[in-house]
C-alpha positions in Angstrom: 182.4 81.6 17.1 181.4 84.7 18.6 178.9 87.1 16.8 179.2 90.6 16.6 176.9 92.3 18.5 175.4 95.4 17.0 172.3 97.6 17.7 169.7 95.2 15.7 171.7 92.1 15.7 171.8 91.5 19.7 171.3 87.6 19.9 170.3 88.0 23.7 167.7 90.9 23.0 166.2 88.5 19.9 166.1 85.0 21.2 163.0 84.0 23.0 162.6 82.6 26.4 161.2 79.1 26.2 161.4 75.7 28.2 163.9 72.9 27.8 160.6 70.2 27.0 161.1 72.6 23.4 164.3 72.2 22.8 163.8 68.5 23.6 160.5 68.1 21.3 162.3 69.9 18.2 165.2 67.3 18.7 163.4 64.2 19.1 161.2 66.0 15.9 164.5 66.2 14.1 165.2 62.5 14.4 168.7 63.3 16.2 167.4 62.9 20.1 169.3 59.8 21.6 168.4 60.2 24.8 168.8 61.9 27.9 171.7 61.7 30.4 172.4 63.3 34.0 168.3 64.4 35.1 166.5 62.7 37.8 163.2 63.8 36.6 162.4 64.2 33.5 158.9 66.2 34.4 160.9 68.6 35.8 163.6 69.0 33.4 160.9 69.7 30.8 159.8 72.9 32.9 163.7 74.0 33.0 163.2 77.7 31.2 165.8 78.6 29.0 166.4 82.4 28.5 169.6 81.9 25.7 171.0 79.2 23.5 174.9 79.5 22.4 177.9 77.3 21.8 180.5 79.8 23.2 180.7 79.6 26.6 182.1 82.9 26.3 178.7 84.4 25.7 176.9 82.2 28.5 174.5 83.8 30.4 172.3 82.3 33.5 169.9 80.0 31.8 171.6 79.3 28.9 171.6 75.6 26.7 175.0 75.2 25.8 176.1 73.8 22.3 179.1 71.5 22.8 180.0 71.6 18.9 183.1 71.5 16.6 186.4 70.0 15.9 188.2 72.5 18.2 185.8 71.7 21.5 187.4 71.1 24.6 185.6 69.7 27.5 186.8 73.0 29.5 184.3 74.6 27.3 181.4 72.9 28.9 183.0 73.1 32.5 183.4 77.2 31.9 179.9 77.1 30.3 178.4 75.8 33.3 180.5 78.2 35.7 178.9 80.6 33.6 174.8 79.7 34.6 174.4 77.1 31.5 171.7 74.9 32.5 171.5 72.0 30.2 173.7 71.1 27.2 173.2 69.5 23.8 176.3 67.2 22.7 177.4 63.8 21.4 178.7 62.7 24.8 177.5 62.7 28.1 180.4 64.0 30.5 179.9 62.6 33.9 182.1 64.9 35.4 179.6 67.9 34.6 177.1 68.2 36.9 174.4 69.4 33.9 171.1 67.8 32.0 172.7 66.2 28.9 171.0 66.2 25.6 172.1 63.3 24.0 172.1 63.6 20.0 173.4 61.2 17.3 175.0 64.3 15.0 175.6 67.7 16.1 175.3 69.2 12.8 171.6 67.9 12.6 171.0 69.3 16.0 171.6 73.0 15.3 169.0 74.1 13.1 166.2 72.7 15.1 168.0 74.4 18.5 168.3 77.7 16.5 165.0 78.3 14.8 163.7 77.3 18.5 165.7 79.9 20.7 164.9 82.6 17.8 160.9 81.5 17.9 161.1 80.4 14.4 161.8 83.2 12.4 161.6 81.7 9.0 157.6 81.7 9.4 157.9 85.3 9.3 159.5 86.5 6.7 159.3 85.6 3.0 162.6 83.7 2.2 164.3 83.4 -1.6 167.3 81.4 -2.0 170.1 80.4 -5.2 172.0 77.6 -5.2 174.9 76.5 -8.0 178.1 76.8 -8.4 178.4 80.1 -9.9 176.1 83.0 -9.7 174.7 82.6 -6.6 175.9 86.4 -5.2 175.2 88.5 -8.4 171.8 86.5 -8.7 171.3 87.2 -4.9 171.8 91.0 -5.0 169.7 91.7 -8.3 166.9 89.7 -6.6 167.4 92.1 -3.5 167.4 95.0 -6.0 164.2 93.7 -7.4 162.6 93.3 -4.1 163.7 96.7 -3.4 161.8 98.2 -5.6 158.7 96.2 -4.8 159.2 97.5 -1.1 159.4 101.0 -2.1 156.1 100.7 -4.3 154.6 99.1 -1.3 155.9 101.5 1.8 158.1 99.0 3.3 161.7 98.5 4.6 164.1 97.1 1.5 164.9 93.1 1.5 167.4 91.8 4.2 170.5 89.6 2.1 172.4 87.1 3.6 175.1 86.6 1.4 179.2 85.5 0.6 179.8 89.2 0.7 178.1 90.6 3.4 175.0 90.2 5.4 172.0 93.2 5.5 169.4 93.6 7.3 168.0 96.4 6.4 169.8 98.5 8.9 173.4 97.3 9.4 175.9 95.8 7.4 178.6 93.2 8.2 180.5 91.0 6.2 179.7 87.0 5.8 181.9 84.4 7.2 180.4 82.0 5.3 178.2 81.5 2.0 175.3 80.2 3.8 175.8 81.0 8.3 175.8 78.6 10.7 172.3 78.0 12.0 172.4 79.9 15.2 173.9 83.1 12.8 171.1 82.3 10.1 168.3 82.8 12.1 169.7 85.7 14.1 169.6 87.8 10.8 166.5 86.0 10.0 164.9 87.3 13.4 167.0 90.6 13.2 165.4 91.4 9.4 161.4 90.7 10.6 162.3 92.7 13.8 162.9 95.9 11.4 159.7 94.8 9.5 161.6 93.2 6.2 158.8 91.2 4.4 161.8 89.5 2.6 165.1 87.5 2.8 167.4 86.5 0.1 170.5 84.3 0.7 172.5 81.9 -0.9 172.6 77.9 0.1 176.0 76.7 -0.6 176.4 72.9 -1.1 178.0 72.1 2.1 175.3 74.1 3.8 172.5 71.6 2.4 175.0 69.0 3.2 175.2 69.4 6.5 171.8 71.1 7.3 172.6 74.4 7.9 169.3 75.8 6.3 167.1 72.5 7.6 163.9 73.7 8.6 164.0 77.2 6.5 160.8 76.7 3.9 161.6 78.7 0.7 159.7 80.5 -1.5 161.3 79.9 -4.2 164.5 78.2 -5.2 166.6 78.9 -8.0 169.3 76.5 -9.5 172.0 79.0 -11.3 174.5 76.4 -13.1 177.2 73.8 -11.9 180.4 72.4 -12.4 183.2 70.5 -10.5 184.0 73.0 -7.6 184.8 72.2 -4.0 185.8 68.8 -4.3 188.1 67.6 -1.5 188.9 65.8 1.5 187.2 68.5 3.2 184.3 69.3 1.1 182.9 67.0 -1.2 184.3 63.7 -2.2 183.3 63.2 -5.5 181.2 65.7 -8.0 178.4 63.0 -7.4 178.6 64.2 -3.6 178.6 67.8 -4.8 175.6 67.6 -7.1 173.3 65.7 -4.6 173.9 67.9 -2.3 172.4 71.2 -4.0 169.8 68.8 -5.2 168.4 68.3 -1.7 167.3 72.2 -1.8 164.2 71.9 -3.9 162.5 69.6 -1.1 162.2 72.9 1.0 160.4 75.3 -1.9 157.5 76.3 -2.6 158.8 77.3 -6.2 161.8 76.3 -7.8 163.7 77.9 -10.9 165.4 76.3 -13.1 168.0 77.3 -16.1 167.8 75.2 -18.6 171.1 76.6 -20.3 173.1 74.6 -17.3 175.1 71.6 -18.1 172.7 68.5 -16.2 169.2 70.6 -16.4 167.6 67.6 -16.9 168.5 66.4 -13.8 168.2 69.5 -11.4 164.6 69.3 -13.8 163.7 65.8 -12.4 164.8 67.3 -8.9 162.8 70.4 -8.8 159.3 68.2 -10.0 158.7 68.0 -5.9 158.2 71.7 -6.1 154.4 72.4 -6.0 155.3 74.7 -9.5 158.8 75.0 -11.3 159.6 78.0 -13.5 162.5 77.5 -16.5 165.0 80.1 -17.9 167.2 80.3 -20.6 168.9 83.0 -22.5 168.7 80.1 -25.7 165.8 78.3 -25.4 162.6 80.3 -26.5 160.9 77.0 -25.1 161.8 78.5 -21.2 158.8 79.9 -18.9 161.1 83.4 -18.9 163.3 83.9 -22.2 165.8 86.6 -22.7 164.9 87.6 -26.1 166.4 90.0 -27.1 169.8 92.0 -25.4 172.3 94.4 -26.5 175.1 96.9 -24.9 174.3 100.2 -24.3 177.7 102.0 -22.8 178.6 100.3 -19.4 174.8 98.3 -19.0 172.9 96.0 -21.2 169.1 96.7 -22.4 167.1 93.0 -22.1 163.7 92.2 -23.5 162.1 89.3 -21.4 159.4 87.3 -22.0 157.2 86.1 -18.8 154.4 84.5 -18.0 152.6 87.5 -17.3 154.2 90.0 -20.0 157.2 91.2 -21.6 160.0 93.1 -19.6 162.5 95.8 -20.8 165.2 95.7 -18.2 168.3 97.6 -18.1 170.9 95.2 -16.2 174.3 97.4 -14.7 176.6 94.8 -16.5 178.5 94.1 -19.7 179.0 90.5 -19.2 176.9 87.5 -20.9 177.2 85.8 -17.7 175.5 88.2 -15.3 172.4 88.2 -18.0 171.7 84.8 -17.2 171.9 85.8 -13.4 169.6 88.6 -14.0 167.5 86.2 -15.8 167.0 84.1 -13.2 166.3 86.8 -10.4 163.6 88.0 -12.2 162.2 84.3 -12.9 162.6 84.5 -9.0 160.5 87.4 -8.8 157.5 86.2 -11.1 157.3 83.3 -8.9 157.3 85.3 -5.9 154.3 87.8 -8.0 156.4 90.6 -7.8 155.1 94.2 -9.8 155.8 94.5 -13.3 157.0 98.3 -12.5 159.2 96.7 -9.6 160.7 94.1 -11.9 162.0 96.8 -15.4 163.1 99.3 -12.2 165.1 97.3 -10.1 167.8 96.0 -11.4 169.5 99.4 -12.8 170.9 100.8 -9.8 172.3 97.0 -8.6 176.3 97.0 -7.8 177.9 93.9 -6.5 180.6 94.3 -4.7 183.9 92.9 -6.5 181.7 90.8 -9.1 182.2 92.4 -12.4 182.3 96.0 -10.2 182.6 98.7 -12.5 185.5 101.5 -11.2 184.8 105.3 -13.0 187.9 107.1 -13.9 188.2 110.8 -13.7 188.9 109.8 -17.8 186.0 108.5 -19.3 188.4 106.6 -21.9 189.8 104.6 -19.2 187.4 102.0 -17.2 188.0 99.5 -14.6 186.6 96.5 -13.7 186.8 94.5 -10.2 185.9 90.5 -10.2 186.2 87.5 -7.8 187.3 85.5 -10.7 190.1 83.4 -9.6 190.7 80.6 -11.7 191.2 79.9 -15.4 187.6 79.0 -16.2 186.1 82.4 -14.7 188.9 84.7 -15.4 188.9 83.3 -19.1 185.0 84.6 -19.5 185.6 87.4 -17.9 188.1 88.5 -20.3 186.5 87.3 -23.2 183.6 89.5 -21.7 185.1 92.9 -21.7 187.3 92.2 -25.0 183.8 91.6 -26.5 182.8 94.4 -25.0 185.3 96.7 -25.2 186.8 95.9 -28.5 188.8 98.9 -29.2 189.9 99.6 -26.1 193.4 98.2 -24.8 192.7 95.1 -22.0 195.0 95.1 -18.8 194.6 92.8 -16.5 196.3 92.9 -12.8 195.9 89.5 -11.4 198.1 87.0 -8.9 197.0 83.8 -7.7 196.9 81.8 -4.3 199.7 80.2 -2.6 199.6 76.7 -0.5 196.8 75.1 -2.4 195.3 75.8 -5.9 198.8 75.4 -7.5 197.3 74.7 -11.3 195.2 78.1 -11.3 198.6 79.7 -12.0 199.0 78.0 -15.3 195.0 78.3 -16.2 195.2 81.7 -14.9 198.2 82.5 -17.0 197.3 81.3 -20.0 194.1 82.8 -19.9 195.7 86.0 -19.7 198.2 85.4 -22.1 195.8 84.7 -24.8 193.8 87.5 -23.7 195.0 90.9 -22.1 197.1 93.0 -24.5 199.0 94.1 -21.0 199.6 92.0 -17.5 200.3 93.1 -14.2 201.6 89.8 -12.1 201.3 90.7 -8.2 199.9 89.2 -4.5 197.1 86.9 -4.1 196.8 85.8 -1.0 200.2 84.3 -1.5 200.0 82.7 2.3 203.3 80.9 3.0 204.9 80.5 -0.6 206.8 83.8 -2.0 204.8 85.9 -4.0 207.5 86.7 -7.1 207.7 82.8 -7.7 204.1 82.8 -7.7 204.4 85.5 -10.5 206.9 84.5 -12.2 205.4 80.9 -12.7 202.0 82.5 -14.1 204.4 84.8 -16.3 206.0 81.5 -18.0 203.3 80.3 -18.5 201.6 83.6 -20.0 204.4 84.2 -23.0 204.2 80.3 -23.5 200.4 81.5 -24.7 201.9 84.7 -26.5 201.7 87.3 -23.7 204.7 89.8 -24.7 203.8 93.0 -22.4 204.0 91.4 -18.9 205.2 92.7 -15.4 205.8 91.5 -11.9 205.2 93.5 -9.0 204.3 92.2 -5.3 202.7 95.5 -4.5 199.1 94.8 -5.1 198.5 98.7 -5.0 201.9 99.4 -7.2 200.8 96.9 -9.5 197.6 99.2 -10.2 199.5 102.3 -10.6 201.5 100.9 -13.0 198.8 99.4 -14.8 197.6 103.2 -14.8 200.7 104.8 -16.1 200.9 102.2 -18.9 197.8 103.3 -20.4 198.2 105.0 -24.0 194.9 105.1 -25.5 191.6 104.0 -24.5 191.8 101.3 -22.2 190.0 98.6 -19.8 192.2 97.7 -16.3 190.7 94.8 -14.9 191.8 93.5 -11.5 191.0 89.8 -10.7 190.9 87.9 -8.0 189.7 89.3 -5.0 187.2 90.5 -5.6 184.9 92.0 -2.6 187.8 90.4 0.0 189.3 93.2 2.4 192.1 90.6 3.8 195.7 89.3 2.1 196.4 85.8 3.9 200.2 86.0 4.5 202.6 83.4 6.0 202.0 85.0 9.5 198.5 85.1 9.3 195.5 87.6 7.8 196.6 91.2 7.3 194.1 93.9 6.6 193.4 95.1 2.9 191.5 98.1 1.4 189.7 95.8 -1.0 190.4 96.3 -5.3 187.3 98.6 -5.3 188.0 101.3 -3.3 192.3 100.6 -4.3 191.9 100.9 -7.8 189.3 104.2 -7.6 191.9 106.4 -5.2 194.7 105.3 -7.7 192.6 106.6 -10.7 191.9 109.6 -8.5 195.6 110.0 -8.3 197.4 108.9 -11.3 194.5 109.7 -14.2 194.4 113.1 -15.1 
């Protein structure tokens, strides 16, 4: 993997210079060090300096300790690594045949995050660090945390929060979008170094499950640590075996906080409950349970936002949250549990979750019309795209519901009847086009979730490929008041087609030039 090197986010400019006795010291601390393969003298090799630490030879420099990780390595890797100035390299095997210091560790995986937070001089300790974990939530819950931190910074005089996040990563300065939920260790500390370089005084980031899994995050202490929810998600031959798997794995977070959160609406709360008691103090919320440490009491539309009465430990919060759906409350709830643990201002806390837009998760999309609305979402399966419709039909009662909406090709194959039925039983108008259709044809695609629509009474419903058609004509069909929701790909700027990824302008931006254009 090759990072993208802008102005604050220079891995060579950010990495401190060290000695190879370090890097050794936080493996054998690790429990991962087998041994040592290829040195003469091991005094000496301890003095080696080290000026960089990668694991694509491709960004070598003299002095580097090179990574020999992945499926995909090739020994050529390490052979072009070491033509390149590597010094010493960290792998699984010893290859004789390279004339290099070997690091000999028992599981790569385990090996990075000690290597990482070494080369970028431990750049967890300075910065404040807030984390979600679940299996919904964790974005939304992320970026109204980094709203309410915002605000706490601008009380204070200081630079906003740094997010690392599925959508995009921020520190501060730049933006760039994630690769994955939670980076790979030598990424994650990067930003981490890159944020308290540009004098952010906090992080927030999600930890996906395979990310506690495989020790992505080991070594990062938390401040705080919420739970959101979970569910069966991410159970495969390549993920997680077996829900069991799944749950255990976001389980393991709580033994790096200091605080954890904990909603006690979530199916298994008990559980994540008996987890979190490691946590020197543990914080509940609920939108139900008047029991919980913070307690939504009270909530209740007010146009395109939602006006919520909290009750905290240290007082009573009226908070306007930038959302219409049920769901995001409970996010919101649990951000601001987040930011009582963390002692944030009262002031900081009522102001800074008004202003907080998500990208593609439940994005609201003006309309030169104020009678027409749109609505952008990630959800792509039966169970999210269900609540979300039943959101805005709550919430929009008299208002027709369009919904423009495809579903994934090569793997996923029952989302199209879930998906279907959903909207079927739901939308008054559908719009069946491209989803990341990948090697399968998208009109088949369409015309499966359109079977399985009228089976659930749908009697308005339309195929076309044309993502961007699809929107005008869910436009044009507009008679009256209405909601056009388009699902699915939320924050994504990429269609995977048989050939490969293909640039996309995103649903946010597509469906606010086409109500530019077509609503008059």
């Amino acid at each position: 993997m090759t990072t993208s090197v802008h102005a604050s986010l220079d891995p060579e400019a950010l990495q401190v210079p060290g000695v190879l006795g370090e890097y050794i010291d936080a493996l054998d601390a690790a429990g991962v060090l087998d041994g040592i393969a290829g040195a003469a003298n091991l005094d000496e090799l301890s003095d080696l300096p080290i000026s960089f630490v990668s694991y694509d030879s491709r960004a070598v420099v003299p002095g580097t300790l090179f990574i020999c990780k992945g499926a995909a390595f090739k020994p050529e890797y390490l052979a072009q690594a070491a033509e390149a100035g590597a010094v010493a390299y960290v792998s699984t095997q010893h290859y004789q045949d390279i004339d290099l210091p070997c690091l000999h560790v028992s599981d790569i995986r385990r090996a990075l995050a000690p290597l990482a937070s070494r080369a970028y001089g431990n750049p967890s300790q300075n910065v404040r660090i807030s984390t979600f974990t679940g299996t919904k939530g964790k974005t939304t819950s992320a970026f109204y945390l980094k709203g309410i931190l915002d605000e706490q910074a601008r009380l204070d005089a200081h630079g906003p929060a740094a997010i690392i996040s599925t959508i995009l990563i921020d520190n501060g300065v730049e933006r760039i979008p994630s690769q994955l939920t939670s980076p790979e260790p030598l990424e994650l500390n990067l930003y981490l170094a890159s944020a308290a370089s540009l004098g952010a005084t906090d992080v927030v980031m999600e930890s996906s499950s395979q990310a506690l899994k495989y020790g992505r995050v080991a070594g990062v202490r938390f401040a705080v640590g919420a739970f959101t929810n979970i569910s069966e998600d991410h159970i495969s031959p390549i993920e997680h075996p077996t829900f069991e798997d799944y749950f255990a794995s976001k389980l393991t977070l709580f033994a790096q906080c200091d605080a954890a959160v904990v909603n006690l609406d979530m199916d298994f709360a008990d559980e994540v409950l008996r987890a979190a008691s490691c946590c020197p103090r543990v914080l509940t919320c609920s939108m139900r349970d008047e029991s919980a440490d913070i307690y939504a009491s009270t909530w209740r539309q007010e146009g395109h936002d939602t006006k919520m009465t909290v009750v905290a430990p240290r007082g009573t919060y009226e908070v306007l949250v930038p959302t219409i759906a049920e769901f995001n409350l409970a996010n919101a709830l649990g951000a601001i549990a987040c930011a009582e643990a963390l002692g944030v201002d009262a002031r900081a806390i009522e102001r800074g979750l008004a202003a907080v837009r998500v990208p593609g998760r439940m994005e609201r999309i003006d309309s030169p019309d104020p009678d027409i609305a749109g609505i952008v979402d990630y959800a792509h399966n039966e169970v999210s795209l269900r609540v979300l419709l039943e959101n805005v039909r709550r919430s929009y009662p008299d208002r027709e519901l369009c919904v423009v909406f495809g579903s994934t090709g090569d793997k996923g194959r029952d989302r199209r009847e879930g998906m279907g039925r959903a909207a079927g039983e739901l939308a008054d108008r559908i719009i069946a086009t491209e989803d990341d259709a990948g090697t399968e044809d998208v009109v088949e695609i369409c015309r499966t979730i359109e079977r399985y629509a009228r089976e659930a009474g749908a009697t308005d419903i339309v195929i076309e490929p044309d993502r961007e058609r699809a929107a005008r004509l869910a436009v044009r069909g507009c008679t009256g008041p209405a909601v056009i929701v388009m699902a699915g790909k939320g924050h994504e700027r990429h269609m995977i087609r048989a050939h490969g990824r293909d640039a996309y302008e995103g649903d946010a931006s597509l469906l606010a030039r086409v109500f530019e254009q077509e609503v008059k």
